[in-house]
N, C-alpha and C positions, 0 to 999 in steps of 0.2 A: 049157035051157042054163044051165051056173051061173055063177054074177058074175063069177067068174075066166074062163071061155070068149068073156062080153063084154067085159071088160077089155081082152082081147089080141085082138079080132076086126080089129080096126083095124090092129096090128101085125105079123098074122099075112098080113094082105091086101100089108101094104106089103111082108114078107119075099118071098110069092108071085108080085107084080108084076115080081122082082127074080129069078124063079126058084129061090130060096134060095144062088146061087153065093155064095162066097165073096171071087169076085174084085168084088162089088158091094158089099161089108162098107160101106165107108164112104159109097157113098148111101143104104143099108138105113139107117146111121144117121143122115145128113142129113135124112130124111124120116121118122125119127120121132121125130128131135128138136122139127123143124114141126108135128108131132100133139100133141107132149106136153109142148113147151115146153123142156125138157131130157132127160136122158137117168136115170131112175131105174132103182137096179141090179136091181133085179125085171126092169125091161126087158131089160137087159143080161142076165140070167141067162135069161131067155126068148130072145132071140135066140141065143144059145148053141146053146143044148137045139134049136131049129128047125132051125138050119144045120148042127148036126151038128160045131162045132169048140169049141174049149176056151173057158171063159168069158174065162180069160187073155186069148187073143187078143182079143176083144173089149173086153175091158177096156183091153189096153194100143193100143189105138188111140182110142179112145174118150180115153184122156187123150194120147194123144200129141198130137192136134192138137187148138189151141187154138179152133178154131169149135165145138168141146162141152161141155158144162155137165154135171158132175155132181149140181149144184143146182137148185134153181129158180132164175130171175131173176126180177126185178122187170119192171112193163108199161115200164118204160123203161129204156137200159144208157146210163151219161154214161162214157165212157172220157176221161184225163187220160195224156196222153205224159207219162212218168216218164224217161224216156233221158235220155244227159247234155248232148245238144245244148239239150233241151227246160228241161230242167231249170237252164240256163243262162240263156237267155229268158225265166225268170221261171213256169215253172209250178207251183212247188211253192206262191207264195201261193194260185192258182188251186184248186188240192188243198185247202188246208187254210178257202178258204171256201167248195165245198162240203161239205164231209164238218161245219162246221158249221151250214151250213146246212141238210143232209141229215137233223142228227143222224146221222152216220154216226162209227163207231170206226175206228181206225188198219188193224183186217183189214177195211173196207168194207165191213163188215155192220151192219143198222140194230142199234142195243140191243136186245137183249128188254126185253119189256116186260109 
């Protein structure tokens, strides 16, 4: 079996599980977001190519709703209400002590380093 066939045995089980329908698109990728933490476009191009629809589609669901990640996250997510109610209540000092505390930049990603 080559490294690429183990890669995707996990993803290919959870496609399976789901009988490859199409109409299951978005728990196909609910459940292998939870295997793989996020959603990396190799996957996306592999579910594509299994189901038999355009990577497109895939893709554009994949960003259309916000419970998917094209990145990795970190072992922890801290969200900060940014809206204007929120923002009136005083969360933008909230923001700016962690992101120094974080070492974190203005796009919420830590520095390289």
């Amino acid at each position: 079996m080559e490294n690429t066939d183990i890669k995707f045995l996990k993803l290919q089980q959870i496609i399976d599980s789901h009988e490859g329908k199409v109409s299951h698109l978005i728990a196909i990728l609910q459940e292998t977001q939870s295997e793989y933490g996020y959603l990396p476009k190799e996957v996306l191009t592999y579910i594509a190519t299994a189901m038999k629809i355009s990577p497109a589609t895939v893709l554009g669901v994949a960003t259309f709703y916000a419970q998917f990640s094209l990145i990795p996250k970190g072992k922890y997510v801290i969200r900060v209400c940014d809206g204007t109610a929120c923002h009136v209540r005083g969360s933008e000092p909230i923001m700016m002590a962690l992101r120094k505390e974080l070492s974190l930049t203005a796009d919420k990603r830590p520095p390289m380093t």
